[in-house]
C-alpha atoms as one frame of an Amber mdcrd trajectory, in Angstrom:
protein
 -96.974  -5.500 -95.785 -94.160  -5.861 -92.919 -95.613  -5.706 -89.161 -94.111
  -3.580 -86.968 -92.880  -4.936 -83.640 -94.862  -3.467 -80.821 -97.082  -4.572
 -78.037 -98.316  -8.227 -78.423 -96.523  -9.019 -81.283 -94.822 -12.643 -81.531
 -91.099 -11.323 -82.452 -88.294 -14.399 -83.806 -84.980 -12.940 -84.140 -81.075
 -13.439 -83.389 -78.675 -11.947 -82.371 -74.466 -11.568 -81.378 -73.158  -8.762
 -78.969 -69.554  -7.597 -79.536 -67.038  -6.103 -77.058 -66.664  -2.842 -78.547
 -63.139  -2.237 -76.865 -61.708  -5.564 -78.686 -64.228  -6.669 -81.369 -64.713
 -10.246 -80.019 -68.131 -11.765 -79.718 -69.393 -12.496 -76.467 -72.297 -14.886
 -77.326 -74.256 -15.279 -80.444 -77.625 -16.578 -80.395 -77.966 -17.730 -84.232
 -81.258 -20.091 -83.342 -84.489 -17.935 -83.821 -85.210 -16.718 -80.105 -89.031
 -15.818 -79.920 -91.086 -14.043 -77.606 -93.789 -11.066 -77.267 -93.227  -8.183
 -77.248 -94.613  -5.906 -74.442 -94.938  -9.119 -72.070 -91.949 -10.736 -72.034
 -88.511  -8.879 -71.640 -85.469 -10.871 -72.478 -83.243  -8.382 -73.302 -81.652
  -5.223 -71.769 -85.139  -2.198 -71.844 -82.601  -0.325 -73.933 -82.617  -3.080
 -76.622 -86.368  -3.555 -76.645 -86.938  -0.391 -77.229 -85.010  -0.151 -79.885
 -86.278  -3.101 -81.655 -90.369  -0.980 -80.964 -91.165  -0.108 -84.938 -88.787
  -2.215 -86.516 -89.994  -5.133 -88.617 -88.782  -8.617 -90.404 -85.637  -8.188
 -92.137 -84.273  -5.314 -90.260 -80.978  -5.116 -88.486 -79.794  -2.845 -85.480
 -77.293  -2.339 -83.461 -77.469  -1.558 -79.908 -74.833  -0.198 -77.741 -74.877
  -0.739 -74.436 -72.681   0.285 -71.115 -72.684  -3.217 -69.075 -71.829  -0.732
 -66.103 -75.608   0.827 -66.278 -76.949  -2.200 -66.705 -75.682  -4.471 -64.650
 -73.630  -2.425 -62.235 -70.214  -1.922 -61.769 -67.766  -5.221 -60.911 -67.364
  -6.616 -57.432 -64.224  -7.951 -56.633 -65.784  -9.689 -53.430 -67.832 -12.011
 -55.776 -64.804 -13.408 -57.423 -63.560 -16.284 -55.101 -60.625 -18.721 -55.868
 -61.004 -22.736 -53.861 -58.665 -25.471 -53.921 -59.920 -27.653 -56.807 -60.234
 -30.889 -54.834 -63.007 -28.656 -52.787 -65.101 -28.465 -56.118 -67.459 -30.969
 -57.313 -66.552 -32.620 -59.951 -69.314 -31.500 -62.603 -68.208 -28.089 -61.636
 -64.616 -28.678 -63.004 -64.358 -26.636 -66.322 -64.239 -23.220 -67.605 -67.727
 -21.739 -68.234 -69.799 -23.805 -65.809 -72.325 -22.322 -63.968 -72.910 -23.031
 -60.160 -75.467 -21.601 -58.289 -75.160 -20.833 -54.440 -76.817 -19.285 -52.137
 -75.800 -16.800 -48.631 -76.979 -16.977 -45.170 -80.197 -14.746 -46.572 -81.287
 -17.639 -48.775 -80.604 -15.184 -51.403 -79.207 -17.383 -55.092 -76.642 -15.609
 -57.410 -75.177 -17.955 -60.544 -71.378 -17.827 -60.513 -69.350 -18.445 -63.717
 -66.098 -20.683 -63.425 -63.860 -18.516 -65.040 -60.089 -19.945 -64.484 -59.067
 -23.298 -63.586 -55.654 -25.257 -63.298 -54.109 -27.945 -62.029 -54.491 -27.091
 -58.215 -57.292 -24.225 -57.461 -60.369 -22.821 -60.116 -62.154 -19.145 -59.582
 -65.541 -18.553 -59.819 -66.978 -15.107 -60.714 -70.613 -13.827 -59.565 -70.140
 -10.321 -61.952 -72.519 -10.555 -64.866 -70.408 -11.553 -67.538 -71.054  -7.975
 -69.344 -70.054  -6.123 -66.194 -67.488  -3.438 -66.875 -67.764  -3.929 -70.455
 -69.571  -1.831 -73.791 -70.968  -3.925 -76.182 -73.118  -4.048 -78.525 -75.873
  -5.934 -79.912 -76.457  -6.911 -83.485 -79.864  -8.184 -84.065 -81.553  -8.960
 -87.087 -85.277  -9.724 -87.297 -86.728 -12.835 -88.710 -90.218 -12.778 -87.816
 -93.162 -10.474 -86.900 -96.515 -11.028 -86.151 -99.573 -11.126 -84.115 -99.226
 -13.688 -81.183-101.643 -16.411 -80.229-103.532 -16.120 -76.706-101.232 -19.101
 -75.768 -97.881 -17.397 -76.688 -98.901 -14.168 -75.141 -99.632 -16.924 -71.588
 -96.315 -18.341 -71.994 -94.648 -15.378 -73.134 -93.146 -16.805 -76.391 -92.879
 -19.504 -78.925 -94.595 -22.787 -77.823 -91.971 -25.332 -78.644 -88.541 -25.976
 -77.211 -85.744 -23.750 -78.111 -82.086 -23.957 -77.472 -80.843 -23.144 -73.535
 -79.733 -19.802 -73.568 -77.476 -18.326 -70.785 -80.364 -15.777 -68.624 -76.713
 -13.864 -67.272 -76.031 -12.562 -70.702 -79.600 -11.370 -71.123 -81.220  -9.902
 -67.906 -79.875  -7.868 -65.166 -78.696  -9.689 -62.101
C-alpha cells in the first residue's frame, strides 16, 4: 500500500516549473530532491500543500503567481557596472553574487546581461512577475529516520540546487 505524504514523511521527488505565458521551462530539477515533510519547506506553502495526501507515482501541477510569492519586481535592484569593475568569476550570464547594504543585510543577485563593455545584475527573484507552474511527480514516500527528520532530508549529498527558485526572498 502507497503512503501518503504528510507530516514526517521522507518525500523524493522532481520536478520542472513552466512559464505559463510562453511555455518555456524555468528550471527542472530531474535528480530526486528529498526532504520531510512538515519540517522542512523547500518549496512555495502553496506547493506543499498540494503535494499533503498525494503518494509515489503521482503527478501535480501547481500554479503559482510569482507576484504573491515573491512580490512584485523592483526596478531599483537591477543595476548595470562597467565590466572591468566586475570580478572576474562574476563574468557570465547566470552567476550569482551575493552583496550586502549598509544594514549588513545579504540579497543574491543574478547576472542577467553581459557584453563586451558593461553586465547587469538583477536582485528580483527570478519568478518575480511571472505565473508558472510546477510539475512534480513523486518518486518516493515513506516514514523518515530520526536523523533525516534532524537534518531535514536525505542524508547524502545531492545536486546544488538554486534556493532563489525555491524559497521566497
Amino acid at each position: 500500500m502507497n503512503q501518503a505524504i504528510q507530516t514526517g514523511k521522507f518525500v523524493e521527488l522532481t520536478y520542472k516549473v513552466v512559464d505559463r505565458k510562453s511555455g518555456h521551462v524555468l528550471t527542472r530539477v530531474e535528480f530526486p530532491l528529498g526532504y520531510v515533510h512538515g519540517h522542512t519547506e523547500i518549496l512555495a506553502p502553496s506547493v506543499h500543500a498540494q503535494l499533503e495526501g498525494r503518494s509515489a507515482g503521482d503527478v501535480i501541477e501547481v500554479a503559482i503567481d510569482g507576484n504573491q510569492i515573491f512580490g512584485p519586481r523592483d526596478e531599483s535592484l537591477v543595476f548595470t557596472d562597467r565590466i572591468e569593475n566586475v570580478p572576474e568569476e562574476y563574468r557570465q550570464v547566470g552567476a550569482s553574487i551575493l552583496m550586502e547594504n549598509d544594514a549588513g543585510q545579504t540579497r543574491s543577485f543574478l547576472v542577467t546581461h553581459m557584453d563586451d563593455e558593461t553586465l547587469t545584475v538583477d536582485g528580483n527573484n527570478p519568478l518575480c512577475g511571472r505565473e508558472v507552474v510546477f510539475t512534480l511527480e513523486i518518486l518516493t514516500v515513506r516514514d523518515a529516520t530520526s536523523d533525516e527528520i534532524k537534518a531535514g532530508g536525505a542524508m547524502a549529498a545531492g545536486p546544488d540546487i538554486d534556493p532563489r527558485l525555491l524559497r521566497p526572498v
